[in-house]
VOBA-627939 format. One line per 10 residues: number of its first residue (from 1); their letters; for each residue x, y, z of C-alpha. Coordinates in Angstrom, 1 decimal, padded with zeros to 4 digits. Each point is the difference from the previous one (the first is absolute). Example, Ala and Ser with C-alpha at 12.3 -4.5 7.8 and 13.67 -1.06 7.14 Angstrom:
BEGIN
1) AS) 012.3,-004.5,007.8; 001.4,003.4,-000.7
% end
This chain:
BEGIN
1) XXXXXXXXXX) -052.7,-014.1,060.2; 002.9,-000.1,002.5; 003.0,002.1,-000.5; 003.5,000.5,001.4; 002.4,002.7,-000.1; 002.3,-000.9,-002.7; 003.9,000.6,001.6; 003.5,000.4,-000.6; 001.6,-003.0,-000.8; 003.6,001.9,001.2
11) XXXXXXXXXX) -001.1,001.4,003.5; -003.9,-001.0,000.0; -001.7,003.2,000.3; -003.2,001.3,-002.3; 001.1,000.7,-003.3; -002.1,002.1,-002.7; -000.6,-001.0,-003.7; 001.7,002.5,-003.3; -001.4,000.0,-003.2; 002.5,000.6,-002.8
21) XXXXXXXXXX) -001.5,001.3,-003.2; 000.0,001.1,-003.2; -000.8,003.5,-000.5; 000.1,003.9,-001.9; -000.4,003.1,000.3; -001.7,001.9,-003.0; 001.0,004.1,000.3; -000.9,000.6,-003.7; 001.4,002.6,-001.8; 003.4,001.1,001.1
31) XXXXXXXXXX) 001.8,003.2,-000.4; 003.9,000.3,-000.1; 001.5,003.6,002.0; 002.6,001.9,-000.4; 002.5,-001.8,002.4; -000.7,-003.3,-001.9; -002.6,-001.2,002.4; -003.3,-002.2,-001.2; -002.9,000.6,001.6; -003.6,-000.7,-000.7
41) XXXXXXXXXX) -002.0,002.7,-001.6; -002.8,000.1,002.8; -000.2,-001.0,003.6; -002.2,-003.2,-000.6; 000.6,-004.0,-000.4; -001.4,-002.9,-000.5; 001.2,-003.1,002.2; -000.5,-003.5,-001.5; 000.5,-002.8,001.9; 001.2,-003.2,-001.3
51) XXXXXXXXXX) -000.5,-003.8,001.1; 002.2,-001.4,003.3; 002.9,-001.7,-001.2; 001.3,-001.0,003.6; -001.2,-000.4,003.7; 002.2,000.4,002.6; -000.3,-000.5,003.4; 001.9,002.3,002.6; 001.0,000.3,003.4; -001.3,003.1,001.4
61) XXXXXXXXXX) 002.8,000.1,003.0; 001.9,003.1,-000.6; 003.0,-002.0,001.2; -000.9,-003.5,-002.1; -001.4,001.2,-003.5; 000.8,-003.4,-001.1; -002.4,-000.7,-003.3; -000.5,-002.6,-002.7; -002.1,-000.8,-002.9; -003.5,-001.4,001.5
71) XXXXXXXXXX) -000.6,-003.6,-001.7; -003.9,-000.3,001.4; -002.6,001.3,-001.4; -000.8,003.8,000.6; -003.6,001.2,000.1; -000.3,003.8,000.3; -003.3,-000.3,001.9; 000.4,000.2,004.2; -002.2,-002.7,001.3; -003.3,001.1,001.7
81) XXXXXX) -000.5,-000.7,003.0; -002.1,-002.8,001.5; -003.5,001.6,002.0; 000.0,-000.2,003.4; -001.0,-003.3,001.5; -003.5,000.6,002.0
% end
């Protein structure tokens, strides 16, 4: 398989690809302190991550940062690479 960087459609340099998701944050049990404050009860969480609900290609020129919603098809797997002729 032959690949290509995939660029910028406003200046034409390499742009990166965001995941948006869906996600939480379990703490637990919570306490409440005397200024009013919650806080959880114990140092420790649980992070749950939810399915993508957007892709979104971006520019990674600082100057650019020009990004849109990607309309292809996004596979999360880098290509391997092809062995060496010889």
């Amino acid at each position: 398989m032959t690949t290509r960087p995939l660029l910028c459609t406003k200046c034409g340099d390499p742009v990166g690809v965001v995941e948006e998701v869906n996600c939480h944050i379990v703490w637990d049990e919570a306490v409440i302190d005397t200024t009013g404050v919650v806080r959880p009860a114990e140092q420790h969480m649980e992070f749950w991550k939810g399915d993508p609900h957007r892709v979104l290609a971006v520019c990674r020129n600082p100057v650019c940062r020009h990004h849109w919603t990607l309309r292809r098809a996004f596979e999360p797997t880098a290509p391997t690479p092809a062995p060496a002729a010889g």
